[in-house]
Each structure stands twice: as C-alpha cells, then as structure tokens.
Residue, then its C-alpha position, 0 to 999 in steps of 0.5 A: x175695233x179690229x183685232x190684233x193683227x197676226x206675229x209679224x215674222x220678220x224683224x223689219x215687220x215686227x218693228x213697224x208693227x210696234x211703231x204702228x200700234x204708238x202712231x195709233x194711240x198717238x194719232x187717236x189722242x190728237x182726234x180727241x182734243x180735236x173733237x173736244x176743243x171743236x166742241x167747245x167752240x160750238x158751244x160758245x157759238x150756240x150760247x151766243x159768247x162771241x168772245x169765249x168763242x172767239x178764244x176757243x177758235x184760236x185754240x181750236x186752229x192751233x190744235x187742227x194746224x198742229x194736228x195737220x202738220x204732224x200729219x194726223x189729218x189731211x192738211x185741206x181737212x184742218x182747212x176746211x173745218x178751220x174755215x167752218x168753225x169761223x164762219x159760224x164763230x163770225x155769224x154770232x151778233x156782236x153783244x151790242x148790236x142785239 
C-alpha cells in the first residue's frame, strides 16, 4: 500500500486530498461485497445449488450495476463479469434432469 502522500499547500489541494482518501475507503468497501457476493455465487455453482445460486446472481447483478453506476468500476466491467456469472450460473443441470 503506498504511503501518504506529501501536505498539499493549497486549500483546493488540501480539500481533494481528504475527499480522495473518503472515495478510497468508499470505493475499497464497494470491491469487497463484490468480491464477496461473486464468491458466493460460485460456490453455489461449484456445489451444484442451481436455485441458491440463482439468488446469488441477482444479488450479485444488483451489487456490480450499483457499483457501475456509482462509478467504482467501468460500466462494461460490471457487464462483462454479470454476463460470466450467468453463464456458469445457467451450465449448472436442473435437479431433475441429473
């Protein structure tokens, strides 16, 4: 992690500097329920629960759209990871076709 940077000298440098350091936390807080809920999601797949993970999905397309919005991640990056999720989500057999 990089260290602090230099005192700003200005007003208008000082100010962007603390709002930088709360869009950090905020931002840093966003990635993690989305690395977490994506977890989730392929665990389910990789257990085979079409259902849980079904309902992890949408979870999980709330958080990426949400996250995209707000400007966290690029908006074709939420598509792009939505679009992987499903698929695999979608390649689980259904219970009663095994």
């Amino acid at each position: 992690m990089p260290a602090k940077a230099t005192p700003k000298k200005n007003l208008s440098a000082m100010k962007r500097s603390r709002q930088a350091e709360k869009q950090n936390l905020r931002n840093r807080a966003v990635r993690s329920t989305i690395k977490t809920v994506v977890k989730k999601v392929e665990t389910a797949v990789v257990a085979g629960k079409k259902e849980e993970a079904g309902n992890e999905l949408t979870l999980a397309i709330k958080a990426f759209t949400k996250a995209a919005s707000k400007g966290v991640i690029h908006r074709n990056t939420a598509s792009r990871n939505i679009s992987r999720l499903s698929r695999k989500v979608n390649a689980i057999p259904a219970a009663g076709a095994a």
